[in-house]
Structures are given as structure tokens and as C-alpha cells.
N, C-alpha and C positions, 0 to 999 in steps of 0.2 A: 763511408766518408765521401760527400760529394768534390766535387772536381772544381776550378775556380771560375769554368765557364760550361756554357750548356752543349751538352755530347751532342758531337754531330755522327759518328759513326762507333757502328759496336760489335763486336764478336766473342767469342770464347771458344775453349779448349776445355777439355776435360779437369785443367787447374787453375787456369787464369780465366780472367774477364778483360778482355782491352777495349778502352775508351779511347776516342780522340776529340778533341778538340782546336777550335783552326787546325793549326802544323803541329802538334803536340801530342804525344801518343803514352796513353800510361798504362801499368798492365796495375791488376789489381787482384791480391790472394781473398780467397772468403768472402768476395763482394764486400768488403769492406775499406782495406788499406791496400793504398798505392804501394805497391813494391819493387817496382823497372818505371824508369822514362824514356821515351825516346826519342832524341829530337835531332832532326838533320833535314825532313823538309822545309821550302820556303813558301808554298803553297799550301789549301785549306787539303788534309786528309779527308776523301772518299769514300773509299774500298780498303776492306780489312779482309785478310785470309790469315788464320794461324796453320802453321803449317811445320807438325812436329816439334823439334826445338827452335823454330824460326817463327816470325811473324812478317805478314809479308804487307805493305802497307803503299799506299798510291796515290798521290796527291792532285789538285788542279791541273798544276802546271804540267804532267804525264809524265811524272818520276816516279819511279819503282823501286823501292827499296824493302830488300831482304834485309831484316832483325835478326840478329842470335839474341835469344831472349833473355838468359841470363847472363851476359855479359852486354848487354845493352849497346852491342857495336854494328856497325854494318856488317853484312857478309855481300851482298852483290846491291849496285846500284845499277838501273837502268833509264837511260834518257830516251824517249820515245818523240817522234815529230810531231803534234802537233795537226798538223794538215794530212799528214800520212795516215798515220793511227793513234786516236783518242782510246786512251784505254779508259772501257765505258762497266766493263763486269770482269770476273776475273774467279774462276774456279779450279780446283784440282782434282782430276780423272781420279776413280777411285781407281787404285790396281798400279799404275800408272808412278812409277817411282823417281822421286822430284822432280815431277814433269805439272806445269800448270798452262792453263786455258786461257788466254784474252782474247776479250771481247771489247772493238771498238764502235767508236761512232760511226764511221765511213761503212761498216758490215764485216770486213775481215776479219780473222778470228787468227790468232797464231801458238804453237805450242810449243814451249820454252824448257828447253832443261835449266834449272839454277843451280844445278851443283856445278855444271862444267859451263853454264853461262852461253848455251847454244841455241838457236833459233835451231828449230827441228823440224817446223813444218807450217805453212802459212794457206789458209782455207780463204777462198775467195770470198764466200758471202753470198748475202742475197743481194747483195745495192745499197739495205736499209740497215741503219743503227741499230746495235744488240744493246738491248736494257737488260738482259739477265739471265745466267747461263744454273744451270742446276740439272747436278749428276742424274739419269733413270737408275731405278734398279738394277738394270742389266747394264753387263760391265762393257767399254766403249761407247754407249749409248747418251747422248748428252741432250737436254731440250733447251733452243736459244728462242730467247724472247726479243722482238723486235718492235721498233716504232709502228709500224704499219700494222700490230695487234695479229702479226703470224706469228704461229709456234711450229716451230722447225726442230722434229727430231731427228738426229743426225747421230750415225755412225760414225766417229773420228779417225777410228782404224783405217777402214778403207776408202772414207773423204764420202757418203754417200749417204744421202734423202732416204730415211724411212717411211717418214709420213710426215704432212703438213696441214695445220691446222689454221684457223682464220674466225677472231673474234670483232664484233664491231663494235667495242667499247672504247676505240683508241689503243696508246702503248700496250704491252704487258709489264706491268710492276713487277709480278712472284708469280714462281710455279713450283709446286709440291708433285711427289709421285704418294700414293700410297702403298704401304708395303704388306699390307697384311692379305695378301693373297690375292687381291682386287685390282684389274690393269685399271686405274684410273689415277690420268692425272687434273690435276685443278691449277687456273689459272686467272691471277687477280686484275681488275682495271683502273683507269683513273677515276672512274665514275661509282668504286663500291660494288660493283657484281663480281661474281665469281662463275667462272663455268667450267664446268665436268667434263672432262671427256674420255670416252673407251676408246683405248691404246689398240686391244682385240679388235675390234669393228670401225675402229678410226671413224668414230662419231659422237657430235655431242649427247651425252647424258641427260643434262639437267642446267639452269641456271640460279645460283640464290641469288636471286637481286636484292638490291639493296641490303648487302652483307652489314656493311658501313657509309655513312652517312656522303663518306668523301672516298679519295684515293685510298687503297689497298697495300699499304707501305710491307708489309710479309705476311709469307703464310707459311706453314709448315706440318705436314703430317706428322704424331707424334708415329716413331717407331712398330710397325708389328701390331697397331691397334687403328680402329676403323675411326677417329678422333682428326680434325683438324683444327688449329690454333691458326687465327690471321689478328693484327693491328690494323689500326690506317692512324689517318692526321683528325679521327675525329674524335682521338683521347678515348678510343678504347680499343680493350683485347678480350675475343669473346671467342669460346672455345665450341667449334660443332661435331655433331655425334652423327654416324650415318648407318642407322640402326633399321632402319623405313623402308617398305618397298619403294622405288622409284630411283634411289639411289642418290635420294637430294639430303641433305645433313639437317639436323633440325637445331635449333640454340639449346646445346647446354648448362653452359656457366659462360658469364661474363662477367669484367670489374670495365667501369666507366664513369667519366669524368663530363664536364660539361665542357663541349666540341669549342665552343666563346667563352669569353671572361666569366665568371661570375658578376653580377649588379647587386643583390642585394642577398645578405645573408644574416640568417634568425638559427638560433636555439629554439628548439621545440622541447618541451616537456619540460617536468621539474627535475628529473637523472642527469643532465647535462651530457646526454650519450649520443644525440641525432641533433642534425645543424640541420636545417631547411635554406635551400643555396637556388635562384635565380637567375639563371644566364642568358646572358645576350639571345644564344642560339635557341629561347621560346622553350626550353623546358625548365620544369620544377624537379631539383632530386633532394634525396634526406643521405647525408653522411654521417657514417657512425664514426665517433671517437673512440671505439672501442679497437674493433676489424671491420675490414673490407668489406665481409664477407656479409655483415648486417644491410650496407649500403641499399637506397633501391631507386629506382627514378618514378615520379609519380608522372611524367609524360609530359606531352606538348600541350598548349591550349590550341583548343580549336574549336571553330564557328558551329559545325555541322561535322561530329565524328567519324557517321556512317560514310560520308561523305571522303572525309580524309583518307577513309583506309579504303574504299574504294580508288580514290584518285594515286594512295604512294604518296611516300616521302617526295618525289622529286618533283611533282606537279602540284602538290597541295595550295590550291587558292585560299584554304577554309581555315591556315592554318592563322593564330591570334597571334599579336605583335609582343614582344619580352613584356614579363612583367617587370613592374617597376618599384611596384611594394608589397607586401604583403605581412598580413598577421594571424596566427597561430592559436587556435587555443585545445586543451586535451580531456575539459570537460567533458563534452558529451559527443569526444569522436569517434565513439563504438555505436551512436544511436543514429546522427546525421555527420554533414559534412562539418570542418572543424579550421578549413584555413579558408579564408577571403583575401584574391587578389585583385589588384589593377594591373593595367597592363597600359605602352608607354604609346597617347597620345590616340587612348581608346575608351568608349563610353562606357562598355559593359566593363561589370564588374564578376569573377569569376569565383563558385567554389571550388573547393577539392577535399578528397576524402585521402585522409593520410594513413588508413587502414587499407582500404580496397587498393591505394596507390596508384588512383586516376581521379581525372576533372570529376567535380560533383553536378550535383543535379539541377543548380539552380543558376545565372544568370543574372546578374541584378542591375538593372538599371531604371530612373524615372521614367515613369509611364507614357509620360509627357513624348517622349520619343521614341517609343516602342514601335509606329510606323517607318519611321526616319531617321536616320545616324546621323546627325550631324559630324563634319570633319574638323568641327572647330574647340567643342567642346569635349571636355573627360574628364574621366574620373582621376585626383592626381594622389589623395592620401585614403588609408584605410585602415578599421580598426575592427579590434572583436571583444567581446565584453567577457570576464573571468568566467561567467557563468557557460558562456558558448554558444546561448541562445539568441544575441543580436549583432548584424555587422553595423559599421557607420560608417557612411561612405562619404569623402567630400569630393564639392568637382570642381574640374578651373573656371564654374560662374559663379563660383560663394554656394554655390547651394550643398546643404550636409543633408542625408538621408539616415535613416534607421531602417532596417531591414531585419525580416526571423531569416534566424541561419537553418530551421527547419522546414517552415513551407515559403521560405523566401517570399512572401507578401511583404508591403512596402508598410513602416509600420510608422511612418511621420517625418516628419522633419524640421530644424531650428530656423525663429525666425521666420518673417511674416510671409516673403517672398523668400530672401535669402539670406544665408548665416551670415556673410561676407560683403564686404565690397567687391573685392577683386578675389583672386583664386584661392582656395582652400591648399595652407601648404602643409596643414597637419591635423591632423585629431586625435582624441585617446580620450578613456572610459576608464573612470578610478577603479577600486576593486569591489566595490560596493554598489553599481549599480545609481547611483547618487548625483557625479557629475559628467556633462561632458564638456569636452574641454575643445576647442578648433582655435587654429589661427588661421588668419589670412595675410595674403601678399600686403593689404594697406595699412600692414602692423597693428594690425589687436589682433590680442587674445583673449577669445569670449570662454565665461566658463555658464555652464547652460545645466537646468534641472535634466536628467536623464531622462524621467517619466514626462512630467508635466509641459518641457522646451521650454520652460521659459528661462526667460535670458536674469541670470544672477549677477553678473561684473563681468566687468570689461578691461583688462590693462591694455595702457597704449606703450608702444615698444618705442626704444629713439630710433630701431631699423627695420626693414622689413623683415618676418622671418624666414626661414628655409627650410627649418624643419622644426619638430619637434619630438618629444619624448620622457614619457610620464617612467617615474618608479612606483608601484601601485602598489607597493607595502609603505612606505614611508612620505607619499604621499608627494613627491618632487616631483617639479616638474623641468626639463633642460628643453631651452630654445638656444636654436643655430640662427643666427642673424646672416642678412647679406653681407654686413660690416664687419664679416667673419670674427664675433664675436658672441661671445656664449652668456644667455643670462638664466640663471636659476632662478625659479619660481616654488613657493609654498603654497599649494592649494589650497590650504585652510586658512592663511590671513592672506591669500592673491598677492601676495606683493615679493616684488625681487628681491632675494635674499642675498644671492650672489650675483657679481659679474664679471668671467674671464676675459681678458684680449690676450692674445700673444699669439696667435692662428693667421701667417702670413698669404691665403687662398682660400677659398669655399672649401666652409664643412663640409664633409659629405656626411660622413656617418655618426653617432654617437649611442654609446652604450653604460648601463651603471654597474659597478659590484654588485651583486646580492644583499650586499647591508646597507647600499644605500649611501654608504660613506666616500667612494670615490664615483667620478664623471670621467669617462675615456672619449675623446674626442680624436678624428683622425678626418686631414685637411690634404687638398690639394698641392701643397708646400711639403710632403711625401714627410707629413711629422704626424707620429702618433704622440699623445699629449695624455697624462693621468691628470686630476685637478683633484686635491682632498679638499671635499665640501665644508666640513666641518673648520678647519682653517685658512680655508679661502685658498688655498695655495696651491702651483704647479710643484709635485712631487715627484714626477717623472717624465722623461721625454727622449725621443729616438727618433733618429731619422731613418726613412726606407727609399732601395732605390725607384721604386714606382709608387704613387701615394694608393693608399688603402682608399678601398671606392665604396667598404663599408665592412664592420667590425659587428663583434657580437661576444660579450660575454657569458660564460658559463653560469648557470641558476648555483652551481656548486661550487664556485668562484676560483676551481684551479685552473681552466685555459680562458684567452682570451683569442678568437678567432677571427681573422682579417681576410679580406680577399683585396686583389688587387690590380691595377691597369695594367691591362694586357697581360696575366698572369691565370692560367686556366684551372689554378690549385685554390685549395682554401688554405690557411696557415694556421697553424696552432702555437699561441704562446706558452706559457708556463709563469705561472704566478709565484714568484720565487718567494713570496712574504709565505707563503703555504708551507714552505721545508728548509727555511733558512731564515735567520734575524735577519732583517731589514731595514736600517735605520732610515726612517721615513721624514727626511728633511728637506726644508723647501729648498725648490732649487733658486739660485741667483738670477737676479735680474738678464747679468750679460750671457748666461749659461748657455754656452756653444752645444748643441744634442749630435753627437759621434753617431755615423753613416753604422746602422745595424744590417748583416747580412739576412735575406731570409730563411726562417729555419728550415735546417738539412742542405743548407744549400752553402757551409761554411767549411772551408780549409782546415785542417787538423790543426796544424801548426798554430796559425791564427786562433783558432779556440782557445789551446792551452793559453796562451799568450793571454787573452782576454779573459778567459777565467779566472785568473792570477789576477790581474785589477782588478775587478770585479769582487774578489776577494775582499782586499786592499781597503777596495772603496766603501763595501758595505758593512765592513767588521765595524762592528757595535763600538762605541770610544767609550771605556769603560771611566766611569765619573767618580773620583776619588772626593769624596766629602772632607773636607778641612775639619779641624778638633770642632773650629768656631767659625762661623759667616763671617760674623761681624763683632765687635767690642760691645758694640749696644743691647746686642740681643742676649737674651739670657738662653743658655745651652745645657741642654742633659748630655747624662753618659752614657755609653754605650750598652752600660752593666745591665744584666738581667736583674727582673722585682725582684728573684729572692736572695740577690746580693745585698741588699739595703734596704728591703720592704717592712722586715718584720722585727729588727735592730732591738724596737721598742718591748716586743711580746716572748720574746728570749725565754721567759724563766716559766712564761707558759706552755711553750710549747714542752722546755724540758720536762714540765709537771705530766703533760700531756704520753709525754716518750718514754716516761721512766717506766722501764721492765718490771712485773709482775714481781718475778723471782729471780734469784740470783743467775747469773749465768754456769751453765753445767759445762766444767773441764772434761775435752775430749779424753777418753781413753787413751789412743795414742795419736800426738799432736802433729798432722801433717809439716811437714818440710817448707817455710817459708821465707822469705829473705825481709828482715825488717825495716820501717820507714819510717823521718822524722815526721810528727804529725803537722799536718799545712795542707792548703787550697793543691799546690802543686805537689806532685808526688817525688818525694825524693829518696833516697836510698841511705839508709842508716851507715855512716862508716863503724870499723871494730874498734874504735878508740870509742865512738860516743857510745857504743854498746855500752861496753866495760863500765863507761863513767855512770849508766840508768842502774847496772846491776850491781854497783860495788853495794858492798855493807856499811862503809864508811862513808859519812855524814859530812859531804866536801862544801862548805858553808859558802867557798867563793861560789860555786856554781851556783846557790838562791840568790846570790845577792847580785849578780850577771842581768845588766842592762838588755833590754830586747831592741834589735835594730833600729824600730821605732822609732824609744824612747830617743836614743845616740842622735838620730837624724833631726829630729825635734830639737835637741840641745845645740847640735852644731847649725841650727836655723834662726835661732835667736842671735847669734853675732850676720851670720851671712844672709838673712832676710831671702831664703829662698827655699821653696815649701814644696816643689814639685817632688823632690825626694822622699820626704815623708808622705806624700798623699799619694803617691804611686803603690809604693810598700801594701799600704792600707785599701788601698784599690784589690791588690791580687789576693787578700786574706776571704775567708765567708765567714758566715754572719757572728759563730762561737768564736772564733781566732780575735774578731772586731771587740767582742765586749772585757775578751781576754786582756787584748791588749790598754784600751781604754781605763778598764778598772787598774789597771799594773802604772797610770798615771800619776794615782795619789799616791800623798809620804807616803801613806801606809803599806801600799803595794809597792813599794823602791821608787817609788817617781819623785816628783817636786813639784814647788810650786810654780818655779820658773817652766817645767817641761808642761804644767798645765799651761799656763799662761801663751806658750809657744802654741800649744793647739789648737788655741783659741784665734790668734793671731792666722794661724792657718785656716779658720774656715773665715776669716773676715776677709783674707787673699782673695777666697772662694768665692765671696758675694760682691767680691769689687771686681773681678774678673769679668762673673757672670758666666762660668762655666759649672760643671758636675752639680748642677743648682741641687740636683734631687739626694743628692750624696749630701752634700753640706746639711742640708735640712734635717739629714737621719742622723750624720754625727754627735750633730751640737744635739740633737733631743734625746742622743742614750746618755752622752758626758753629761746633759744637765742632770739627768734622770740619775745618775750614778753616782754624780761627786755634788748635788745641791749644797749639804751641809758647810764642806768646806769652801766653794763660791759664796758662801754669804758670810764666811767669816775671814774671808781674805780681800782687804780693801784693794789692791791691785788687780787682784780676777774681777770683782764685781765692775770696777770702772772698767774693764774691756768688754764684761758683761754687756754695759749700758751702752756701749760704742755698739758694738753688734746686732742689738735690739732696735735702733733706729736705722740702720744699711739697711737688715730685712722687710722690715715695715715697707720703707721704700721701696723696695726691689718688689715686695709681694702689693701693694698698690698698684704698683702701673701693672702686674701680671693682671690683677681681676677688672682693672680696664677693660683691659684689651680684651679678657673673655668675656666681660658682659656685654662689649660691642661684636662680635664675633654672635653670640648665642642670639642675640636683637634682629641682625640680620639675616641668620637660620630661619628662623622662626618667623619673620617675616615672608621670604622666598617659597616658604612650605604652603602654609597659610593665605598667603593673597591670591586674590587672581588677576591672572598677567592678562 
């Protein structure tokens, strides 16, 4: 769990890890959770020593204070002068029982007991400032590292000069001894070399220069094996092995970052595992989303290579300016080179082979100035065509080229003299080889035959644009205006489909989903922006505290990766629609976007805390359907078809059902508990038993009204039907015809309980609800009791009320579907 500001000092002990930050000191169990704080300086922390149950910590101001680490108190403070003694390093003698070592800026050195709080002994020095003190092998033995790039090893015991060493690289940062048998020690500089020296012959060894690019921030021999581990400030930590005669360490393993921001960064391949990242500091590296451990740097561009690695990192004239764009493709990067870059306010255009993991072979620029560079001209956008076989390169004079990415010959170019007026601020090449697409700074955007050049349409923009960016499966196109505003373009009818404003600074970057269906834009106003294409709208938005200086989404659509000003990392989002509902509504006009920390770089607390809104915010609003919309509309029921579908074909399917042969009584009749028969399952009580098994013919029970029936009759004075048609809702299909036939005299009903049914499905079509129910009821009760409706003058005239509602009600239905099926069939059929 990261800490809330950037660690300026670090150590550990065999259980903890301590961070500080300004005056702030936290220890932290499992590299994970903070577990102790300690705060009592008023100056920034230094110097860290743990030291047993203490932690011994040192601020600007030259305060000392001793930590008890698990009660988070002081145990000894110490104020030191300032003019006197700047405590500049600070180690503990091995052997040496809580006794520790300062070293200040003035040279003196003093050794402190802290348990009794005693100045013990004070060494004069050499005159010059100690940067850094580190225990030897042998016990009293200490090596100090001074401004003036001496290393002074010194006996503490008896105050005296073993040997004295002299580097001319400036201060010494760090010195390592080795221990696996080897007197050598190593010692780092401002300037990245390292040099060796034999303790036995008190002479140098060997020097690796150029270990790292900058200063030597530590180094450390691991334990007992012939391995040295060093950092510096240029964002990496590379591990050497000194296996070799001569005694100089060769590169191991190393993890490295790029030493300046990142400028521009791309997804390579279709896996979404490697990011191709551009930095300030003139190299190209690919990082894996995976591990580290995949990571690799495809190197610096340079003029004349042989050249460079003759001259070194630190005199390189040959070396090429950052690139400024670049594009990818993985076609045929096993056969030639597969990425094409520009580089910033430079003519040539460069390849690279993302297999070999160095510059490629070819070089691209107009011929036209193959004797002479111009300083005024370059190349400013670039692209590469799906297949891998052509680059297209624009420059800031309008002119677009074509180029083979295999023998780099120059294969034509748009436009008679030049593609533009003014500079080329984008190009791109659909997936077909079909169109190319350029804009320039005097706002158009040409789109151009691929093979043929010639020029097909031209849109004019209301602004100039600034970038651009095709999706080559769905055929979009996104332009960044100066007017910091974004317009969408369809390749195949050219014309603006969409257009966002809401981007308070210059685009920089812009990237699509995989489907096509969202646009991620990310602007100098330090806001990343989602836009859903399809309904025009801003769906998501966040601010960050530095703005993204360019974004990249995953071909696989779960991260979305940012880099950022003044920020030496790439960032990786997480596409939460991937593992979680996301209700994806537009956001409000006035919608304020909450400051997002970057990730891994957020407070525990603060998480949980956000995750909970977050929650909150994106929990799906589950949408309860009413019975009915509206009065007007006519509504079905919930019911499944074969609650009311086959009402009519009842006595076929029975015909259909009826068993062969009679049913065979089991031998002996399992144990079961018996139920009244109905839709829902109910449990027979022993009263009703008794009364299905007597022998006696109990005449009230035949003659015993069904719920039904009762609800029907007490519906005729109280004109309310929901009762009965609920009833009749929870029965199935057999229970329905049951009940229906049990209407007429003949079945105990009447004719007023008919008359009341009828009355109830005419509720039903004045309603306009359960429409599909009503329709099966009245057609099994016609079907069932016709005879007696035609001989009962009060049913029939309800009859003939009934028959003209439905008429109505089923008219304007076949309306509406004949207009509804019109314009199907239209939409399918025409061409748009």
C-alpha cells in the first residue's frame, strides 16, 4: 500500500521496511501495511538506520532521534550544531554494542553510545565532507567516502589510516566490500562509473563505466557471492556478476524504466501483453503487462551506430532527437522491420525491429534531401499499413510519402506537389489497403486512393486539427481540433458523425475500445474523458494530478494505459465494465470529475472509503415494471403460454394423454402425505381426508360453491372483479375449464354468476390489461356454455356489448402492427 507522498528515504530490518516521507516516518510489515508512525521531526528525514528494537532516524534540521519501534516513542533525542557538525552519513560498527558512527559535512566523524547517551570519541577528519560510511569485512575497519572522491579506510579502534584511495569522478555516493573471499571493494560516482579496487595491493582493478546513465544512488554486494546489485536516478536497478578474468562484473539481469517521462505510448500486438513506450530520454522500450521480467528496451536512435558505441553514452553526437510518434504493426515483424518512427523536429524517419530489439535497417526520408538536412523541415506524423508492408510518412511541408518497410524505396506520394497546405498533422491507412486518410494544420482532411493517390474527398474542419486517429475495424475516424474539440468522422459517407466539446486544453492523446463503441480522450486540463459513440455522450470522466501526455488502450479492452507529465511510469487502468455492472449513463452537463489518485499510488483508507461510493454509485437501479404504463395501452400478463394458450384444445390433448391401460396398483404402497389437488401445492388436512373417504354420500359437499363461483356473486352487487380474476390467474389450464364448466345451472352456477363473468372480462377490455387472458377466457366460456348464451336474452345483450369493445380494442391493435411490420420491411429492403 503506497504511502501519500513520494518516499524520500528507505531501509529495512529483517521484519520491517521504513519509509519516510518530508518529517514522516512509517514502518511497514510484509511490504505491504503500514504498522508504526513516527512523527516528532520538523525537518525533511535523511538518513535511516534500524537498529535492533530502535530505529534511528535524522532530519535537515540535524536532529537525531532514536525510535522504540513498537511503541512508537522516542528513546534519545539529539540536537546537533549545524556549523559544527552536519550529520551527513551515519553507520553502526559491526561488534560495537550500541555504539554508532557519524559522519558530517565539515569531515569529523564521532562515535556515540545511545544507550547511556555518550559522546565516546570524536575523529578529526580529513578537512572534506563524508557522503558515506560502510562497515569492511574486518571488524573496526570502516571505508569513508568523501567530497573530494577519497576513500579512506580507517581503523576506529586505534583512530588510524589503513589505506587511501582517490577516484576522479567527483563525490563517492556508495561503497560495497565483497565478501566471498575477494578483497575488493567497489565504489560509485556522480557521473555512473564504478571502480574496483584491491584492498590486498591497494590498487585499482578495473572501472565499468557507464554502469548507469547518471549518479550511482547504491550499491551492494549480495552476501557470500561474487554478485553486485547498484540503482542510480536513471530508473534502473541492474544486477552484475564477476565471473571473468580481469575481475570487471559483466550485466546480469536488469529491470529499467525510461530515465524521462514517457511521450508517447502504443499497444503492440493483438494479446494486449507489450505497450511500446517513447521517452523524452531518445529510447524505445516494450513493457509487459504481464511481468517484468518480459520487459526489454529496443535502444536509442542514432545517426551512425558504429559510431555511437565507439564515442559512449556520454559523448554521443550521433545520438537522434526523442521520437515523437510512432506505429506498430506485427504482420511481418519476423521477416523485416515492423515499427516506423519520427523523431521531434527531425527529417529522417526511423525503423525498428521489435524481434532483434534494435533500430532497423532503413532510414526514410525524401530523396530530395538526401545531400542536405534541412533544420526547418520534418517529418511530424506516421503510419503503417495492417499488412506491414508500407510506411506513410507526412512532413511539416504538406508533403505525405509512401515508403516499402522491406527495401525502404520510396514508393510515391499524394498530391501533385503536396498533400497539404500547411503541415501534416496526421495520417492513417484503413485496414484494407483502400484509403489514405492525412490531415493538415489548414483544416482538411483528404482522404486519397492508397494505390492510385488520387485524391477522393476532401472535408473542411471549422478548426485546425491536431491529431488524428482511425479505428480500422469499424472504419471511425477521431480528429483532436486546436479548438480542443473532438469530431468524429465515418470513412465511408466522409462526413462528421459526431462532435464532442467539453476538453478545457490541447488534446494530447486519444485512443478507442476494441469495439469501436467508446472514444478516450485525455487533455491538458489533467481530465481523462470516455465519449460513447453510439449515443453521442460523455459517460465517464476523472481528473488526474498531472495530465496524461498520451493514453493507449488494450486490443483486449481490460486496461487502459496513460503515461504522464513528469511521471517516469506507464499507468494501467482497469476497465471495471469487464467484472462488474456498470451502469453506463450520461454524465450531466454541470458534472464536477473528483481528482483520481494514480494507480498504486493510493492510501488504504481512502480506497476502502471510495470503493464503497463507487459501489453506491454504480449499483445497477433495478427497474420495477408497473402492472400497466399507461390506461391507453393495451397490456399482457405476466403468465406463461401454457397457462392460457391451449384453454381451447383441452379435450384434445386429454384424448391425446389418456393411458394405454389402466394404472397397476403398487404391491406395497409407499408412505406419502396427501394433497388438495390445485396449481399450488397444499397439504390435505385429516378432516378433509375423512370427508374424500367416507362411504356416506354427504350431498352438501356436491352442492358446495367453488371460491370462484362466491367471488363472482359477491361481484355483481360490489362491481369489483380483481378478486375473481386473481383466483383464476393462480389455477392451470384443467382447474380453468373445471371451474368455467361449474358456471352453468347445470354445474351449480347460474345465470346471474354467468352473467357476472362476463361483466368481468368486459372490466378486462375497458381496462386494457391481461388482454391475452381475457381473449382465452371468453373463447373456452363461449365454447362451453354457447347453448345457454343464446337462450338467455340477458347474456346475449352482454354478449353483443362485449363483441363491439373487442372489435375496437382489436382494430387499433392490427393498426399499429400493420404500421410497425411497413416500416420493418421497409428499413430491411431499402437502400440507405
Amino acid at each position: 500500500n503506497a504511502l501519500s507522498q513520494d518516499i524520500t528515504c528507505l531501509a529495512a530490518d529483517r521484519m520491517l521496511v521504513f519509509a519516510s516521507y518530508e518529517n514522516v516516518l512509517h514502518a511497514l510489515a510484509r511490504n505491504k501495511e503500514v504498522v508504526h508512525t513516527y512523527e516528532g521531526h520538523k525537518g525533511k528525514i535523511h538518513l535511516l538506520l534500524p537498529f535492533g528494537d530502535h530505529v534511528i532516524s535524522v532530519d535537515t534540521d540535524n536532529v537525531l532521534i532514536v525510535w522504540d519501534i513498537q511503541s512508537e516513542e522516542e528513546y534519545l533525542r539529539l540536537d546537533f550544531d549545524k556549523a559544527v557538525f552536519a550529520v551527513s552519513a551515519i553507520l553502526h560498527p559491526s561488534t560495537y554494542l550500541n555504539k554508532i558512527l557519524l559522519g558530517s559535512e565539515q569531515g569529523s566523524l564521532q562515535l556515540w553510545n545511545i544507550r547511556s547517551n555518550k559522546l565516546l570519541y570524536s575523529f578529526e577528519g580529513w578537512g572534506l565532507g563524508v557522503t558515506t560510511l560502510q562497515q569492511a569485512p574486518a571488524v573496526d575497519v570502516v571505508a569513508i567516502g568523501l567530497v573530494s572522491g577519497h576513500i579512506i579506510v580507517h581503523n576506529i579502534k586505534f583512530d588510524e589510516t589503513l589505506m587511501k584511495f582517490q577516484q576522479d569522478w567527483g563525490p563517492i555516493t556508495a561503497i560495497s566490500f565483497r565478501t566471498d573471499g575477494h578483497p575488493v571493494m567497489a565504489a560509485g560516482s556522480p557521473v555512473g562509473h564504478i571502480a574496483l579496487w584491491d584492498l590486498e595491493e591497494k590498487k585499482i582493478i578495473s572501472q565499468m563505466r557507464n554502469a548507469h546513465s547518471t549518479a550511482i544512488a547504491g550499491m551492494s554486494f549480495v552476501p557470500g557471492e561474487p554478485l553486485l546489485i547498484t540503482n542510480g536516478a536513471d530508473n534502473a536497478i541492474r544486477v552484475w556478476i564477476f565471473d571473468g578474468p580481469g575481475g570487471t562484473g559483466r550485466l546480469l539481469r536488469s529491470r529499467m524504466g525510461h530515465s524521462a517521462p514517457p511521450i508517447k505510448i502504443r499497444y503492440h500486438g493483438q494479446n494486449g501483453e507489450q505497450i511500446l513506450s517513447a521517452g523524452q530520454d531518445g529510447t524505445l522500450q516494450s513493457f509487459s503487462t504481464v511481468h517484468e521480467r518480459f520487459n526489454k528496451s529496443l535502444g536509442r536512435g542514432s545517426i551512425n551506430k558504429k559510431k555511437s558505441k565507439r564515442k559512449g553514452l556520454k559523448n554521443d553526437t550521433m545520438a537522434l532527437p526523442p521520437i515523437t510518434a510512432f506505429a506498430s504493426e506485427i504482420a511481418h515483424q519476423n521477416d523485416w522491420d515492423g515499427i516506423i518512427a519520427c523523431h521531434q523536429g527531425y527529417i529522417t524517419c526511423t525503423t525498428w525491429n521489435y524481434q532483434k530489439c534494435s533500430m532497423g535497417a532503413h532510414k526514410l526520408m525524401p530523396e530530395e534531401f538526401s545531400n542536405y538536412k534541412p533544420l526547418d523541415i520534418y517529418a511530424t506524423a506516421v503510419d503503417i499499413t495492417t499488412c506491414g508492408n508500407f510506411a506513410v510518412i507526412g512532413m511539416s511541408t504538406g508533403q505525405v510519402d509512401v515508403y516499402n518497410m522491406q527495401s525502404g524505396l520510396h514508393r510515391g506520394c499524394y498530391g501533385k506537389e503536396r498533400a497539404h497546405e500547411g503541415a501534416v498533422r496526421g495520417v492513417a491507412v484503413d485496414g484494407l489497403n483502400q484509403l489514405t486518410i492525412t490531415a493538415g494544420k489548414e483544416g482538411l482532411v483528404k482522404f486519397w486512393k492508397f494505390k492510385t493517390k488520387d485524391l477522393v474527398h476532401s472535408t473542411d474542419l471549422s478548426s485546425s486539427p491536431s491529431a488524428i486517429l482511425l479505428h480500422r475495424d469499424s472504419g471511425i475516424l477521431g480528429v483532436a481540433s486546436d479548438d480542443f474539440s473532438i469530431s468524429v468522422l465515418d470513412i465511408e459517407t466522409r462526413k462528421i458523425v459526431r462532435r464532442f466539446s467539453g476538453h478545457h486544453g490541447q488534446i494530447n492523446d486519444m485512443t478507442f475500445s476494441p469495439d469501436g463503441r467508446w472514444l478516450i480522450t485525455s487533455s491538458m486540463d489533467c481530465t481523462i474523458k470516455t465519449w460513447d459513440l453510439p449515443s453521442g455522450c460523455l459517460i465517464d470522466c476523472f481528473l488526474v494530478d498531472s495530465a496524461a501526455v498520451s493514453i493507449t488502450m488494450s486490443p483486449t479492452g481490460d486496461f487502459l494505459a496513460s503515461s504522464h507529465v513528469d511521471e517516469l511510469g506507464i499507468y494501467l487502468w482497469s476497465n471495471r465494465s469487464l467484472y462488474s455492472l456498470v451502469s453506463l449513463r450520461p454524465l450531466p452537463a454541470d458534472y464536477e470529475p473528483s481528482t483520481v489518485m494514480l494507480p498504486g499510488t493510493r492510501p488504504v483508507q481512502e480506497d476502502e472509503e471510495e470503493a464503497g461510493d463507487e459501489e453506491t454509485f454504480d449499483k445497477m437501479v433495478e427497474y420495477d415494471s408497473p402492472e400497466q404504463l399507461g390506461e391507453q395501452l393495451v397490456t399482457l400478463s405476466l403468465l406463461p403460454e401454457s397457462r392460457w394458450k391451449n384453454l381451447l384444445n383441452l379435450d384434445i390433448i386429454k384424448k391425446k394423454n389418456k393411458p394405454k391401460e389402466p394404472p397397476k396398483v403398487p404391491k406395497s404402497a409407499p408412505f406419502f402425505i396427501p394433497t388438495v389437488p390445485g396449481l399450488i401445492p397444499r397439504y390435505a388436512t385429516p378432516e378433509q381426508e375423512n370427508d374424500t373417504q367416507s362411504k356416506v354420500v354427504n350431498l352438501g359437499v356436491l352442492a358446495q360453491k367453488s371460491d370462484f363461483c362466491i367471488r363472482l356473486e359477491e361481484a355483481l352487487s360490489t362491481n369489483e372483479y380483481t378478486a375473481p380474476l386473481n383466483l383464476l390467474k393462480d389455477l392451470g389450464p384443467s382447474s380453468i375449464e373445471i371451474e368455467l364448466r361449474g358456471l352453468a345451472p347445470e354445474g351449480g352456477g347460474s345465470v346471474e354468476v354467468m352473467l357476472s363473468f362476463l361483466r368481468m372480462i368486459g372490466m378486462m377490455l375497458d381496462k386494457k390489461y391481461n388482454f391475452e387472458l381475457a381473449q382465452a377466457y371468453l373463447a373456452l366460456f363461449l365454447k362451453l356454455h354457447l347453448k345457454i348464451l343464446s337462450s338467455e336474452p340477458k347474456l346475449l345483450e352482454e354478449i353483443s356489448r362485449l363483441s363491439t369493445q373487442l372489435e375496437e380494442t382489436w382494430i387499433h391493435l392490427q393498426t399499429l402492427f400493420n404500421q410497425s411490420l411497413c416500416v420493418l420491411k421497409y428499413v430491411k429492403s431499402a437502400l440507405l
